[in-house]
C-alpha positions in Angstrom: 42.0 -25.3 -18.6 40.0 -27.1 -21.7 40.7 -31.0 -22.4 42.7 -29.5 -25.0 45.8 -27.8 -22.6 44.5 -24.4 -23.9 43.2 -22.0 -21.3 40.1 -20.1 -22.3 39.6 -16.4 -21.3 36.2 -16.4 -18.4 33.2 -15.8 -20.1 32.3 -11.9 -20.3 30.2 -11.4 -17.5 26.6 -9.7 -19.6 24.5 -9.4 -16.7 26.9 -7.4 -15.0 27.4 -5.2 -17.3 24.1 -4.4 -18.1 23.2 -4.3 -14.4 26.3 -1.6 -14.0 25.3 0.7 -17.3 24.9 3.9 -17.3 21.3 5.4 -17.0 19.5 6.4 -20.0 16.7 8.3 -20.5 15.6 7.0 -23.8 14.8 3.5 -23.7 14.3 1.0 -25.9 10.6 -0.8 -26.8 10.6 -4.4 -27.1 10.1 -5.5 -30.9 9.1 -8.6 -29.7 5.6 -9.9 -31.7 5.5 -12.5 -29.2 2.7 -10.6 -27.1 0.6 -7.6 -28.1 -0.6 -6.5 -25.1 1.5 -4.7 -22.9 3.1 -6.7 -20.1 3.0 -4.9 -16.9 5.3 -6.0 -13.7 3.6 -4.9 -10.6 7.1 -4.8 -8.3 6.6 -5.2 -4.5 9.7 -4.7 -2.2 8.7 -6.7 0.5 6.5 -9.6 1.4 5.0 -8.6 4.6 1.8 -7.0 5.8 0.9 -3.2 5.9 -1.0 -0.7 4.0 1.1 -0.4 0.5 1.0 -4.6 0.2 -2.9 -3.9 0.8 -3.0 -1.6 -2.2 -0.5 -3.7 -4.2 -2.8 -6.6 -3.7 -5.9 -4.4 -4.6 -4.4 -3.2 -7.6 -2.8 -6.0 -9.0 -6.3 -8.4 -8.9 -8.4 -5.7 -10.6 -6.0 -4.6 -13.6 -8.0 -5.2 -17.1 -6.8 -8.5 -18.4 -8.1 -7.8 -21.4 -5.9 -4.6 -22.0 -2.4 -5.7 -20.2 -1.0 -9.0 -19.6 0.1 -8.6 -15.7 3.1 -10.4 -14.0 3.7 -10.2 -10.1 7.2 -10.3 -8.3 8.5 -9.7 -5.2 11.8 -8.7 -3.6 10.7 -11.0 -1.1 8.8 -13.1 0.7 6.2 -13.0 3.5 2.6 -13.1 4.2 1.4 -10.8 1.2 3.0 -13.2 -1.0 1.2 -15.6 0.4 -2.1 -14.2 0.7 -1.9 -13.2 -3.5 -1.4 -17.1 -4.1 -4.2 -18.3 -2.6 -6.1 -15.6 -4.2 -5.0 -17.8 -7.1 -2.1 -15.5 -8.7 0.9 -16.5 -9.4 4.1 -14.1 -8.1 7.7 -14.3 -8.5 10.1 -13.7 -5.7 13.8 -12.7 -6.0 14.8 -13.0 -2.3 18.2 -11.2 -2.7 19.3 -9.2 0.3 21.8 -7.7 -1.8 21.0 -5.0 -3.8 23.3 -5.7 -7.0 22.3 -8.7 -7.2 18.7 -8.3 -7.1 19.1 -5.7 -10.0 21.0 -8.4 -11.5 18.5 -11.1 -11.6 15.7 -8.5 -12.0 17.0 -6.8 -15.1 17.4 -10.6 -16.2 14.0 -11.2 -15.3 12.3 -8.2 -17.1 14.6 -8.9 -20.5 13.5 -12.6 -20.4 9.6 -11.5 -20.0 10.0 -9.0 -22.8 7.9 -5.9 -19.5 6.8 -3.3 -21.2 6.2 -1.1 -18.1 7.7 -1.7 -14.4 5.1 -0.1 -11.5 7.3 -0.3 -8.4 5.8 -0.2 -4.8 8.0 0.9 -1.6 11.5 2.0 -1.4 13.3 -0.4 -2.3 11.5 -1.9 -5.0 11.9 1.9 -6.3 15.9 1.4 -6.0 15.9 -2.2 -7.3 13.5 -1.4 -10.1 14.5 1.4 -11.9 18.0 0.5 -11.9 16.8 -3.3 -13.2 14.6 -1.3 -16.0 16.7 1.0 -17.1 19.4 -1.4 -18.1 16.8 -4.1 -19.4 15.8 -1.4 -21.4 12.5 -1.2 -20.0 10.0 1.8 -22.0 8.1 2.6 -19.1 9.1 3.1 -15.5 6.9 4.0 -12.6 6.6 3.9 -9.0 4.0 3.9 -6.0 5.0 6.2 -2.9 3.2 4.5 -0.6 4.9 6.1 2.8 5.2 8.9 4.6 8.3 7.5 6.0 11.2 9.9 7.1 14.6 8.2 5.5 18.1 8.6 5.7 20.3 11.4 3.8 21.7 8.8 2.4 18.5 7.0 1.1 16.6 10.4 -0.1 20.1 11.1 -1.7 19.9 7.5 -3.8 16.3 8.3 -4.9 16.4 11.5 -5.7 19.3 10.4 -8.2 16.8 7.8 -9.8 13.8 10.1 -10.5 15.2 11.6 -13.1 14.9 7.9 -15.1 11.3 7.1 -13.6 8.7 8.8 -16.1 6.1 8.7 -13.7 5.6 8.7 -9.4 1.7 8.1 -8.5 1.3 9.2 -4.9 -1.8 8.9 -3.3 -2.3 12.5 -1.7 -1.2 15.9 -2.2 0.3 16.1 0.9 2.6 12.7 0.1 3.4 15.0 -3.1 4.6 17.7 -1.9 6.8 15.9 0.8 8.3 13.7 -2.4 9.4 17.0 -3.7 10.9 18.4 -0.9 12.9 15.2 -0.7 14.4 16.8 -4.5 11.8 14.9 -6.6 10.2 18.0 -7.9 11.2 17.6 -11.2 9.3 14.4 -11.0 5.7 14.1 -13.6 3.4 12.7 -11.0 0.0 11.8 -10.7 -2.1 12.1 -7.3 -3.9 8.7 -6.9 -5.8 8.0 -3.8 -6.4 4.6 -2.5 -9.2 2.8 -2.7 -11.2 0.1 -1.1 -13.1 -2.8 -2.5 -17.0 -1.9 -1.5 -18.0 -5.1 -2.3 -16.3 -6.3 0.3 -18.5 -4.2 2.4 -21.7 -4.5 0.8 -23.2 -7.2 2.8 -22.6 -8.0 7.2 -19.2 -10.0 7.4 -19.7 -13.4 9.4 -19.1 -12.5 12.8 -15.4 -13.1 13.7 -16.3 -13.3 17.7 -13.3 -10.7 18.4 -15.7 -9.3 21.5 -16.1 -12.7 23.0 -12.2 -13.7 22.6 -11.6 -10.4 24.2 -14.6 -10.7 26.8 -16.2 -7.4 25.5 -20.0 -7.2 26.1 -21.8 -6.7 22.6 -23.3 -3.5 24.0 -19.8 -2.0 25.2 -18.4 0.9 23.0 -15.2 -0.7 21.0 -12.2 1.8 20.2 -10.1 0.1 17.8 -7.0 0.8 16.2 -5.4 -1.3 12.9 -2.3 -0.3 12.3 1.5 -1.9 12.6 3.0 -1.5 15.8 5.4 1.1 15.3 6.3 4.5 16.7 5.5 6.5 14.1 1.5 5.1 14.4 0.9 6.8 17.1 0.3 4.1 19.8 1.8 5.6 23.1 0.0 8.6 23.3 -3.1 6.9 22.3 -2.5 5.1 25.4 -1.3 8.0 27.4 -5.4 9.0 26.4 -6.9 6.0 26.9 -7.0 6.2 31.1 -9.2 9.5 30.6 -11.4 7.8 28.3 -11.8 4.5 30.6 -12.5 7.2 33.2 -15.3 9.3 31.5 -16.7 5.9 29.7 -16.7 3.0 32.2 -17.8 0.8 29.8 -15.2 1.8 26.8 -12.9 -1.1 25.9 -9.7 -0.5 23.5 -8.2 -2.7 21.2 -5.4 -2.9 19.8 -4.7 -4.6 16.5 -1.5 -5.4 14.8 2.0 -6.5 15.5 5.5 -4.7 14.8 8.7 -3.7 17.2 7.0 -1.9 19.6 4.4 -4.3 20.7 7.0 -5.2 23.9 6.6 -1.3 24.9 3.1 -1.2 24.5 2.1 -4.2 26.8 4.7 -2.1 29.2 2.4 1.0 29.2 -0.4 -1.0 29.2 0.6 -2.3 32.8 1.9 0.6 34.3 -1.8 2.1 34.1 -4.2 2.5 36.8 -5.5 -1.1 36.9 -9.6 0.0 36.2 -7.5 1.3 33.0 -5.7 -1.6 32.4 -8.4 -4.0 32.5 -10.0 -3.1 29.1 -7.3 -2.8 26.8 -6.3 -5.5 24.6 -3.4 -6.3 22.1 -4.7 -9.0 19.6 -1.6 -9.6 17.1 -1.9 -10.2 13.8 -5.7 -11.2 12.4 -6.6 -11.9 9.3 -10.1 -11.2 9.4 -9.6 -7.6 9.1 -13.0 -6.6 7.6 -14.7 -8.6 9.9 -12.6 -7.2 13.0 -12.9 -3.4 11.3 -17.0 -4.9 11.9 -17.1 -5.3 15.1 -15.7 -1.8 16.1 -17.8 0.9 17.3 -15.2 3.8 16.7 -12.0 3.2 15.0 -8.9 5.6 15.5 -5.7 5.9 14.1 -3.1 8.4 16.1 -0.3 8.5 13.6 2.7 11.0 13.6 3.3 10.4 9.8 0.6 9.1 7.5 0.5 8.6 3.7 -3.2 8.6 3.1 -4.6 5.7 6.2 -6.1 2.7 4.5 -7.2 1.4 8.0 -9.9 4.6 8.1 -11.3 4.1 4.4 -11.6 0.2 5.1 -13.4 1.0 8.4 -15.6 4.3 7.0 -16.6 1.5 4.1 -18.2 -0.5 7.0 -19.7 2.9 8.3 -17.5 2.9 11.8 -17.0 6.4 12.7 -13.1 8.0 12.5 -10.7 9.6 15.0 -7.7 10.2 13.0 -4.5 13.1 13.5 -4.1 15.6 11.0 -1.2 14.4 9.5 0.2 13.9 5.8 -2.8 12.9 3.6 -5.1 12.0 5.9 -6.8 15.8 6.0 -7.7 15.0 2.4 -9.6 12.2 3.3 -11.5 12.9 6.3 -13.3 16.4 6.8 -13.3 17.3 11.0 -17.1 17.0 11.9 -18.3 16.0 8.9 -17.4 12.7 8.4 -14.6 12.0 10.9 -13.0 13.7 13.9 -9.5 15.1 13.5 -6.9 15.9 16.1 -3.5 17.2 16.1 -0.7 14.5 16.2 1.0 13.5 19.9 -2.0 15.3 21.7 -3.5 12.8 23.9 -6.1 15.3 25.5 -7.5 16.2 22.4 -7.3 12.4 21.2 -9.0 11.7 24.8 -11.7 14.2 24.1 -12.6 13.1 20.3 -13.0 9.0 21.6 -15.4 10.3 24.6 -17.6 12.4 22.4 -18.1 9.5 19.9 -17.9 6.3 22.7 -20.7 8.4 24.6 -22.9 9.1 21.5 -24.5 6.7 19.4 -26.1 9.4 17.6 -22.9 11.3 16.7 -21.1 7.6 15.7 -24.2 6.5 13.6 -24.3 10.2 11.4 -20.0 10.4 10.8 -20.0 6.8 9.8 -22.7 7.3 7.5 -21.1 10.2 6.5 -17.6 8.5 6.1 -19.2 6.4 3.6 -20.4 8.4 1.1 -16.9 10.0 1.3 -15.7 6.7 0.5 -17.9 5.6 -2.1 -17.8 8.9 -4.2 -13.5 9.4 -4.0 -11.9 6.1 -2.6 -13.0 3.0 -4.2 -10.6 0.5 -5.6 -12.4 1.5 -8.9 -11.7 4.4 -9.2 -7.9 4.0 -8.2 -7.8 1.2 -10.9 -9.2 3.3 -13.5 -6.6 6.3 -12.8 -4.1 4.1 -12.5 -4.7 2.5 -16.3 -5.5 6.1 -17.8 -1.7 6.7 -16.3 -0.4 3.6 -17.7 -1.8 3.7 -21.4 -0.9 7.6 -21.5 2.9 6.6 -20.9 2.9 3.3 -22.9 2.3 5.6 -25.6 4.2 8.3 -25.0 7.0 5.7 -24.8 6.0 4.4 -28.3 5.5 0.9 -26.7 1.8 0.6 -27.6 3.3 1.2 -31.5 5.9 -1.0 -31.6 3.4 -4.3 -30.1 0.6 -3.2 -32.5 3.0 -3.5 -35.5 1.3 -3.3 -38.5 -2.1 -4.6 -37.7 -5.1 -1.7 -36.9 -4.6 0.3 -33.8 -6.8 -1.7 -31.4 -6.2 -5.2 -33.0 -5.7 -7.5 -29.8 -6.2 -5.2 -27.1 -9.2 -6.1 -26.3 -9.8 -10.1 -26.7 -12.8 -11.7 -25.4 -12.9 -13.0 -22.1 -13.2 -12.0 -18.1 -12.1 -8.2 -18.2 -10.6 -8.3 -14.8 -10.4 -11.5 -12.1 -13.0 -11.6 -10.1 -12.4 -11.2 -6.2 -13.3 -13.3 -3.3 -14.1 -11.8 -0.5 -11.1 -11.6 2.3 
């Protein structure tokens, strides 16, 4: 009731509405003059730690300043959030739990910042994001499938139902691809983009990070490692159903185990119920930070996943020249060649995963030629450069096919602005 005695109708609801419109594929550009660069939103769904928040992270420091203003948001917080600040970038959060809300405040967020193009990473920044774009009015939507994660009916069901308004997926193997389109994306436009790796982060020895004297390995000891989260579909149990024939055939082999997730409480239980000469050398370390530096110390790294998207753990250690054991799952294959420049088994084979660790922790020969191997592999197909690059060919080829590069150029000469002068990209410190 006003001062007045009359009652007023409730304000019409806008955001709402918007949030709840229909999907469209023709969007509108931003007539905006108030930037004429493109502004890209790099969208992350979750805060925490993993392989796609590595690649987010990659990504988002390297895009070319000069060619797109960038803005950072998360649908959450966590320790990737955290880690991007103090790499001195600035990134939103919307910590919503619910989903309508989120697109609610996100479509609010992307009118008020005038995005030109949204570049989702993970599910649900894939859910939250193109239904936020689309009824901002985004021009350009596109996503990141960064997992080889097997979801719900229900979930695959949601998705599929959005592709039709993303106008492009990047995946990073062909393998990822052709899973996505079983999942009835096929009628997605995508573009195969591998990860990459930062090289200059392995150009010169890291500092030593004293992970074999915390653990009470001696320098000269081979050191299996494995970086990965601890969860099922990694691979872990039957890495540790090999491990006693490994201790057995290598008595000086130790195995470490890097990482934390849900089943770090079943792993310490297999861990004890081994023969105790087993037992002895096998260590769970949490969480580190100093993952190049751990990656270091390693004399064979392994990775015994189920379900893998492309492995970011193996590039990162066959950039520091550590020999791989991997399974021949989803995109790894397309990374590592079996003899060559990495050992592959097949997935939940612990006597083949067995037999790969004691040719490699019994030869220093064989480690020293695949991890020279590995990083030629790595420095010719999977550098953060390259990825960047292939990701901003993708970018400008849809801004334009949107109309969006038109429509901030306005009148002045195709070019004008684009390029100022300046740093090109932020430069990185090392991690």
């Amino acid at each position: 009731m006003s001062p007045t005695g009359i009652r007023r109708a409730p304000a019409p609801d806008h955001e709402a509405a918007i949030a709840g419109a229909a999907y469209v594929r023709h969007r509108r550009v931003h007539r905006s003059r108030s930037h004429q660069r493109p502004r890209v939103l790099q969208l992350l769904a979750t805060g925490g730690t993993g392989g796609a928040q590595e690649s987010y992270t990659g990504l988002l420091l390297r895009l070319d300043r000069a060619r797109y203003e960038v803005r950072a948001l998360s649908l959450s917080a966590g320790n990737a959030v955290q880690r991007i600040r103090r790499l001195g970038l600035e990134v939103d959060v919307i910590d919503e739990t619910d989903d309508e809300a989120a697109v609610r405040a996100l479509s609010a967020w992307l009118r008020r910042n005038e995005i030109d193009l949204v570049h989702a990473h993970m599910f649900r920044a894939e859910v939250v994001g193109t239904r936020a774009a689309v009824a901002a009015g985004t021009p350009v939507i596109m996503a990141t499938v960064h997992s080889s994660r097997v979801r719900s009916r229900e979930d695959v069901a949601a998705i599929a139902a959005l592709t039709p308004a993303m106008d492009r997926l990047i995946v990073p193997s062909e393998a990822i691809m052709a899973k996505v389109a079983l999942e009835g994306r096929g009628g997605a436009r995508f573009a195969v983009i591998p990860n990459g790796v930062d090289l200059s982060r392995f150009a010169t020895p890291p500092p030593s990070c004293g992970l074999r004297r915390e653990l009470g390995v001696p320098e000269e000891a081979p050191l299996i490692g494995v970086v990965a989260r601890l969860e099922p579909e990694k691979g872990h149990a039957h890495l540790l159903e090999a491990w006693p024939r490994v201790a057995a055939a290598v008595p000086d082999a130790w195995l470490a185990i890097v990482g934390e997730g849900s089943a770090e409480a079943d792993l310490r239980a297999r861990v004890n119920a081994m023969p105790a000469d087993a037992a002895a050398r096998v260590r769970l370390t949490g969480r580190r930070e100093d993952v190049a530096a751990v990656t270091a110390e390693l004399s064979v790294a392994v990775l015994p996943s189920l379900r893998e998207a492309q492995g970011i753990s193996l590039l990162e250690a066959m950039a520091r020249r550590v020999p791989v054991v991997a399974s021949a799952v989803g995109g790894i294959p397309e990374v590592v060649t079996d003899g060559l420049d990495g050992l592959l088994v097949p997935p939940a084979s612990p006597d083949a995963l067995a037999e790969a660790l004691v040719a490699l922790a019994r030869s220093p020969t064989l480690r020293a030629r695949l991890g020279a191997a590995g990083y030629d592999i790595v420095r010719d197909r999977f550098s953060i450069d390259a990825q960047v690059r292939r990701t901003e060919a993708v970018y400008d080829e849809e801004l334009e096919r949107a109309g969006a590069l038109a429509a901030l150029r306005g009148p002045e000469p195709v070019g004008a602005g684009l390029r100022p002068r300046g740093r090109a990209a932020l430069e990185v410190p090392p991690l």
